[in-house]
N, C-alpha and C positions, 0 to 999 in steps of 0.2 A: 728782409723777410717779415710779412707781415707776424703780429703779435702771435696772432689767434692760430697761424698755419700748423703747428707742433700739435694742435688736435687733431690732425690726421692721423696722430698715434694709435687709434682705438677704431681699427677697422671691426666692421660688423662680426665676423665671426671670431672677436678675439675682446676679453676683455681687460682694460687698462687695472694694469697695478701700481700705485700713488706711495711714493715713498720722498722722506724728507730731502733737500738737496743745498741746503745753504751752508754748509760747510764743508771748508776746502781742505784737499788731502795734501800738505809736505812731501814735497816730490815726488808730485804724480808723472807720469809721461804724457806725452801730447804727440799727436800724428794721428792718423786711421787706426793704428794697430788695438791699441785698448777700447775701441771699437767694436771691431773687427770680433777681437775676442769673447766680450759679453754679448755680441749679436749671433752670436752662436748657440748658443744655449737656449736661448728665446724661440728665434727662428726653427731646432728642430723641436721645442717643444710644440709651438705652433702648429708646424706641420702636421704634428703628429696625428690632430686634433679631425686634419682636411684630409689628410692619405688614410685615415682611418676608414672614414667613410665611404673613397673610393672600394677599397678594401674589401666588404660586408660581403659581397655576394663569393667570393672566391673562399674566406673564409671558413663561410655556410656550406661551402659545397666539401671542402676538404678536413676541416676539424667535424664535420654531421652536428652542426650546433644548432636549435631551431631558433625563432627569431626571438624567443626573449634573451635566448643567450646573446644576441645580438646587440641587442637593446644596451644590456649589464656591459659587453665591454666598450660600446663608447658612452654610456653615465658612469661607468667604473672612475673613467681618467674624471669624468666634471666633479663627483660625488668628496674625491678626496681631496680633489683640486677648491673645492668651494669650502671644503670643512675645514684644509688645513690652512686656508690663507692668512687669515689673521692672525696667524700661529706661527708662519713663518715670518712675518712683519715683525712681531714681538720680540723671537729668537732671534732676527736680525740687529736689534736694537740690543738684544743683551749680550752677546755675545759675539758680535761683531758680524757686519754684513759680506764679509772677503768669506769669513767661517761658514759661513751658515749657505754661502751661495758654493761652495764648492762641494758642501755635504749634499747638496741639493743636485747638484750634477750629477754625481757619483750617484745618486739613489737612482737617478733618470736613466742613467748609462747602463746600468745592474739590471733595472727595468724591464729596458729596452732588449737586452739580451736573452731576460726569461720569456719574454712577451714573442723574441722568433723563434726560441726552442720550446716553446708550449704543445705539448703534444695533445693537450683536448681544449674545449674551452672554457673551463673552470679555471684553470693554470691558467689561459692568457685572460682572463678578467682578476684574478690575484696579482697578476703581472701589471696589469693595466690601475689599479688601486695604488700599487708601488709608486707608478709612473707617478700619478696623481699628485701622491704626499713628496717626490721629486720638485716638483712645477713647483708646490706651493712654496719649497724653499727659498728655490734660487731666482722663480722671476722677481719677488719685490724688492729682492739685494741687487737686482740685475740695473738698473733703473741707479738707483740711489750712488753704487761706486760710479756708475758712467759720470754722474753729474758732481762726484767729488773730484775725477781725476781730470775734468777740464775745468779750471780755477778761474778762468775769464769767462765773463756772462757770456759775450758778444762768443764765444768760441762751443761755449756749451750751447746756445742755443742752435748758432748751427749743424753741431754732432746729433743734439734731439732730431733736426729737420729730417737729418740723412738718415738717424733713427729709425724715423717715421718713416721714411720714403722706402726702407727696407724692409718693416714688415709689412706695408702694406703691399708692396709686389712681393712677398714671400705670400701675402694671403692670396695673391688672386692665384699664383702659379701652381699652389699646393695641389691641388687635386691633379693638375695635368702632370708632375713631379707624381704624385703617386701614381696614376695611371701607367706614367712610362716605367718605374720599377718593375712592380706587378705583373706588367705584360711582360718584360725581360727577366724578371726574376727571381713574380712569384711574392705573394702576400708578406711575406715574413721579412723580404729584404727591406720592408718600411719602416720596421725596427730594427732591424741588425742594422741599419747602414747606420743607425745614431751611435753605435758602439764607439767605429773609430774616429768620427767627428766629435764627440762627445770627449773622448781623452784627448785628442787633439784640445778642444774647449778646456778640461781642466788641467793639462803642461801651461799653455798657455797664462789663463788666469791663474795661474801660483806666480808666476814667472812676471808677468806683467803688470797685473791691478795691484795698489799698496792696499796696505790695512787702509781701515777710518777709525774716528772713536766709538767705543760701543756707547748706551746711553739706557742706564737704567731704566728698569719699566715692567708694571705689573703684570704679571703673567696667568690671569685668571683659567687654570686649567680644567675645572669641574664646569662652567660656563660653555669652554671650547667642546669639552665630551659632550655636555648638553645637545650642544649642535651636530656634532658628530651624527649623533643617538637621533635625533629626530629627521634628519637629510638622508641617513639609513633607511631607517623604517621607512620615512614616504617614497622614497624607491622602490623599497620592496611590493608596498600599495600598489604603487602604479604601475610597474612591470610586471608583476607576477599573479596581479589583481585579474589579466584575462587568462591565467594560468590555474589558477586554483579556484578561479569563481570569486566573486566582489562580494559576496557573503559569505564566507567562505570561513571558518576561523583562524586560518593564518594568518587571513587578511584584516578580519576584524581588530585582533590583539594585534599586529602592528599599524594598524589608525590610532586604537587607543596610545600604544607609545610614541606616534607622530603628536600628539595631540598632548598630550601629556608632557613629552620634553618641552614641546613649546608652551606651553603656560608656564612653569616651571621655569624655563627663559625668561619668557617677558615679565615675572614677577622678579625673581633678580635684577635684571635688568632696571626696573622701576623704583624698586627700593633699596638693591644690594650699595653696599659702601664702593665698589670698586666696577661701577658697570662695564661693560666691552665699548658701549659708546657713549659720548659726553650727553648728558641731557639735555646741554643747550641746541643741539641740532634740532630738537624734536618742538623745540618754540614755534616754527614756522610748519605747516601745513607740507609747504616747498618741498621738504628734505625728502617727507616719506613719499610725493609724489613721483618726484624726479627717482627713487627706489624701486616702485612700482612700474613706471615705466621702462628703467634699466631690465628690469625682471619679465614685461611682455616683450621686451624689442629680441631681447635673446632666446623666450621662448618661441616666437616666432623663426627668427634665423636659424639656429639650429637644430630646431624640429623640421622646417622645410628641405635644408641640408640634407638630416637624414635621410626624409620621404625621398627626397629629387633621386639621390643616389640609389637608393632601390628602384626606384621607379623607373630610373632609365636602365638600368640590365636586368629588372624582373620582368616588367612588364612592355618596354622596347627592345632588348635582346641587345643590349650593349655591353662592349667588355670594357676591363676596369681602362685601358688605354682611350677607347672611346667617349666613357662615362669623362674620364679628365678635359677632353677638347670640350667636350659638349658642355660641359659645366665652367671651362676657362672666360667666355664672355660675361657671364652671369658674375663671375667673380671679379673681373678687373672694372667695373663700374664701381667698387665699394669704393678705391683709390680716390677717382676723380670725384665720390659724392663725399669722401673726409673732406679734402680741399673746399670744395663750393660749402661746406657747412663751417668752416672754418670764417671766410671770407665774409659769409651773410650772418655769422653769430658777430663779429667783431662791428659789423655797422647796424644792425639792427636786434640783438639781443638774441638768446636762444629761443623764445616762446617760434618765430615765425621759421627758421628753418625746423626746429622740433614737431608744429603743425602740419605743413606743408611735406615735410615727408614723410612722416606717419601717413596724412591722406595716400599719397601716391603708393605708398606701400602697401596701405588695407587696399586701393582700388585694386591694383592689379595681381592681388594677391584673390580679391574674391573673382577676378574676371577667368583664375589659374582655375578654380573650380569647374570649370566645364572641362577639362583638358582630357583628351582620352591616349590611349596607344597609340592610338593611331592619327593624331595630332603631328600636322607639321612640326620638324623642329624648331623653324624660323618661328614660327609664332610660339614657341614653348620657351626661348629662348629670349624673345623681345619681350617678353611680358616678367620671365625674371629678373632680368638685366634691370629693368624700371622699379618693382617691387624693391630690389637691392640698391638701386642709386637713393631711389627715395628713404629709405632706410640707417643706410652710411650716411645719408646727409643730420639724420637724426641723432647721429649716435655725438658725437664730437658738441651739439648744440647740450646734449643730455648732463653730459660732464661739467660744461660749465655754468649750469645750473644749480647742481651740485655747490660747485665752487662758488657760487654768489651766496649760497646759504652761509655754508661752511664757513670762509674768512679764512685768514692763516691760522689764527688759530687751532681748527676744529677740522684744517684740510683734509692730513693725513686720516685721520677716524672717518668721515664722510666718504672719502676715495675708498677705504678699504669694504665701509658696508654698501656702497655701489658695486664694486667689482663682487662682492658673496654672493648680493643679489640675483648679479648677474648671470652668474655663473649657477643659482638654481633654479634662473628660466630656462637658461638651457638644458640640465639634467631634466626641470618638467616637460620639457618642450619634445624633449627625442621620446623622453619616457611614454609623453600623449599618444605621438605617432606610434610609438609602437605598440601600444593597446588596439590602437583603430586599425590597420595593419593584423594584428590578430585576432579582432573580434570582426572582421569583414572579410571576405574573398575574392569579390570585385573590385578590381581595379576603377571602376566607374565609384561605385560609391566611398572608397578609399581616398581616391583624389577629392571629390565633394568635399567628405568629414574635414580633412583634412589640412586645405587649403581654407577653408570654413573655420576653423580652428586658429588657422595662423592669421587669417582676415580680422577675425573677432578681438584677437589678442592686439592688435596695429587700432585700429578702432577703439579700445578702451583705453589703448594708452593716449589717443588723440582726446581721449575726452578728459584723459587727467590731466593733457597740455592747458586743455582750452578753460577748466576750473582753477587748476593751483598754477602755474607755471603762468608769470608778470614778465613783461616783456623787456625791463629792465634796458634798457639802450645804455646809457651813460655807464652801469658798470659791467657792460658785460665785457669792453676789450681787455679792462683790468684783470675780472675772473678767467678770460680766456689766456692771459699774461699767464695767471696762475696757474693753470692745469696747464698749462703747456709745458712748466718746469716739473708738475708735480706728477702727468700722468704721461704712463710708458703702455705702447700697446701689447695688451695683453688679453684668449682666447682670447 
C-alpha cells in the first residue's frame, strides 16, 4: 500500500479529525470486529451530515419551517461540531479517549431521537446542536483507539486503508441512503434509525475497545467559550442577516460580538501563557495558508451541497429518493479523486495536486453558473462530478501540507486547527447559500450568485496554493506517512 494512500481518509464532504496514535494498548483485540465497531459511529455521524440535506425540502413542507429555519438545522450540527472540537480532543486526553468516546455516542444517540420526535423546528435544530456537541466527542477518540488497539504498524496501516475505503463509500452513498429512507419512511427515519445502530455501537465498544492511558493536558475553557461566543454570533449574522435586515440592530450587536470575541481570541492567543495553538506553527506563512484554504474548499463543498439539494426538488420537482440518484455520481468521484491525490502528493508534493484541482474545481464550478431548471441532467451532472473530483483530489494534498509544517511535534494542534477551520467554511458556506436563496427569487440568478460564490471561493484558494504552498517533493511522502497515521476522515 502505497504511503500516502490513507489520505483518502478526508473525503470532501467530511472533515479529518487527527489524534495521536503511537501508543500501544495491552490487550487489544485484533480481527474486523474493533473495526467494525468504531466505524459505526463515524459512519452514522457522517451520514448524518449528506441525508440531512437530502431531507430539507420534506422537512419544510411538514414541520412549516421557512428557509432560515433550514439553514440553522444543518449549521446547527457544523456550528457545535466546529466549537466543540478541540474540546473534545482535550477531554479525550484527560480523561480517557474509551470515556469520552462513549459519552459522545450517547449524546449522538439521545440526539438522534429528539431530532425524529421534534415536533416544530426549533426542537429539531436544539436536537441537531446536541448532535453536534455528540460528533465533537467521540469522532477524535474514534480515530486514536482504532490505532491503539492494532499494535503492529504493518496491521494498523492497513485497518486505516479499509478505514478510509469506508468512509469514503459511506460519503458517496449518503444521499441515496437518505433518499431511500425518506421516500419509505419519511424525513425522521434518518435520525431514528441511528438510535438502534448507535446502542448497538455503544454494547459493542464497552464490550470490545480497551481503555488507553489518559494524558494530562491543559484545558483552556474561557478560550474554547470565546470561540463558542464568536461561531454563534456570526451565524446568527449570516442566517438571520436576510431575515431581520443587514442593518438591522440584531444584526449589528451580533457582528459587534463576532468581532469582539475574535480579537479577544487572537489577543489571548498572541500573548496568553497557555494558547489553544503552539506559536511555532505560525513561523511559516504555510500553516495559515493551508487554514485558509481548508476553510474555502469546504465553503465551497458544502454550500454547493446544500444549494444542489434544493435545487433539485425546488426548482427541478425531484423527490428526496430522486434528489439521492441524481446526486450519487457527483458524489462517488470524491473516492477516486482521494486516491489520485494521494498517489500525485506522494511523488510530486502537494503544491501540484492542490493547484490543479482547485483549477478544475473553480472551472466547472463557474461553467455550473449558467445552469437553469431546465438544464439537461447529464450536463448538470458531468460538470459536478468534475467540480468534485477536482476538489477530493485537493483535499488529501491540503492535509499534508499541513503536516509538512507541523512535524511530529506540533501534528496533533495543526490537524485539530485545520479540521475547526474546516468545519467553519462549511457553516459559512450553507450559511452564504442560504442568504442568496432568501434574498433572490429566481432560480436564474440564485444559481449565478451562487455557483459565483463557490467559483470565487476554489479560485482564492488556488491563489493561496500558488503564493505560500512549496512544492516540497522530497518531504512530502514522509508528511503523507504522517497524516496517514494521524488523520481519520472526518465531515
Amino acid at each position: 500500500m502505497s504511503t500516502a494512500s490513507p489520505l483518502q481518509a478526508a473525503p470532501a464532504i467530511v472533515s479529518p479529525v487527527v489524534v495521536a496514535v503511537h501508543v500501544t494498548a495491552p490487550g487489544a483485540k485484533s480481527g474486523m470486529l474493533p473495526l467494525v465497531t468504531l466505524a459505526i459511529g463515524f459512519v452514522m455521524a457522517m451520514l448524518d451530515v449528506t441525508v440531512v440535506n437530502v431531507g430539507l425540502s420534506s422537512i419544510a413542507k411538514n414541520l412549516a419551517t421557512p428557509l432560515s429555519m433550514l439553514v440553522w438545522i444543518v449549521d446547527g450540527y457544523t456550528l457545535t461540531f466546529a466549537a466543540m472540537l478541540m474540546v473534545g480532543g482535550a477531554l479525550a486526553d484527560r480523561f480517557g479517549a474509551k470515556r469520552i468516546y462513549l459519552l459522545g455516542l450517547l449524546l449522538f444517540v439521545i440526539a438522534s431521537l429528539l431530532c425524529g420526535a421534534a415536533p416544530n423546528g426549533v426542537m429539531l435544530v436544539a436536537a441537531r446542536l446536541l448532535q453536534g456537541v455528540g460528533a465533537a466527542f467521540f469522532m477524535p477518540s474514534s480515530l486514536s483507539l482504532l490505532t491503539h488497539v492494532y499494535e503492529d504498524d504493518r496491521v494498523r496501516a492497513r485497518m486505516l486503508g479499509v478505514w478510509s475505503a469506508t468512509v469514503g463509500g459511506a460519503a458517496a452513498v449518503g444521499p441515496l441512503v437518505g433518499g431511500v429512507l425518506i421516500h419509505a419512511f419519511g424525513w425522521r427515519s434518518v435520525f431514528l434509525i441511528n438510535v438502534p445502530v448507535g446502542l448497538l455501537g455503544l454494547v459493542m465498544a464497552a464490550r470490545m475497545i480497551p481503555e488507553i492511558d489518559r494524558h494530562m493536558r491543559a484545558l483552556r475553557i474561557s478560550s474554547h467559550l470565546l470561540g463558542v461566543l464568536m461561531l454563534a454570533a456570526l451565524s446568527f449574522v449570516l442566517i438571520q442577516g436576510p431575515v431581520y435586515g443587514w442593518s438591522s440592530q440584531p444584526i449589528l450587536i451580533a457582528l459587534a460580538v463576532t468581532l469582539g470575541a475574535l480579537m479577544w481570541l487572537i489577543q489571548r492567543e498572541r500573548h496568553g501563557t497557555m494558547p489553544l495553538l503552539p506559536r511555532a506553527l505560525f513561523a511559516t506563512p504555510q500553516f495559515a495558508a493551508a487554514n485558509g484554504i481548508g476553510f474555502l474548499i469546504n465553503f465551497g463543498v458544502y454550500g454547493q451541497f446544500f444549494f444542489l439539494s434544493l435545487f433539485l426538488q425546488q426548482a427541478r420537482g425531484t423527490d428526496a429518493l430522486q434528489t439521492g440518484l441524481q446526486l450519487l455520481p457527483m458524489m462517488a468521484v470524491i473516492f477516486a479523486g482521494n486516491l489520485l491525490s494521494g498517489r500525485m502528493t506522494a511523488h510530486w508534493g502537494p503544491r501540484l495536486p492542490l493547484a490543479l484541482g482547485l483549477t478544475v474545481g473553480a472551472l466547472f464550478c463557474a461553467l455550473q453558473m449558467a445552469l437553469t431548471p431546465h438544464t439537461p441532467y447529464w450536463m448538470l451532472a458531468v460538470a459536478g462530478a468534475l467540480a468534485n473530483l477536482g476538489v477530493a483530489t485537493a483535499i488529501p494534498a491540503m492535509t499534508t501540507a499541513v503536516m509538512q509544517v507541523a512535524g511530529k511535534t506540533n501534528a496533533n494542534s495543526a490537524a485539530a486547527a485545520l479540521n475547526a477551520n474546516r468545519q467553519i467554511g462549511a457553516l459559512v458556506g450553507v450559511a452564504v447559500m442560504g442568504a442568496v436563496l432568501h434574498t433572490f427569487g429566481s432560480w436564474l440568478v440564485r444559481v449565478c450568485l451562487s455557483y459565483g460564490f463557490i467559483a470565487g471561493a476554489y479560485a482564492l484558494a488556488l491563489l493561496l496554493v500558488l503564493r505560500y504552498i512549496t512544492a516540497g517533493t522530497a518531504t512530502a511522502a514522509g508528511a503523507a506517512a504522517q497524516a496517514a497515521q494521524l488523520a481519520a476522515a472526518g465531515e
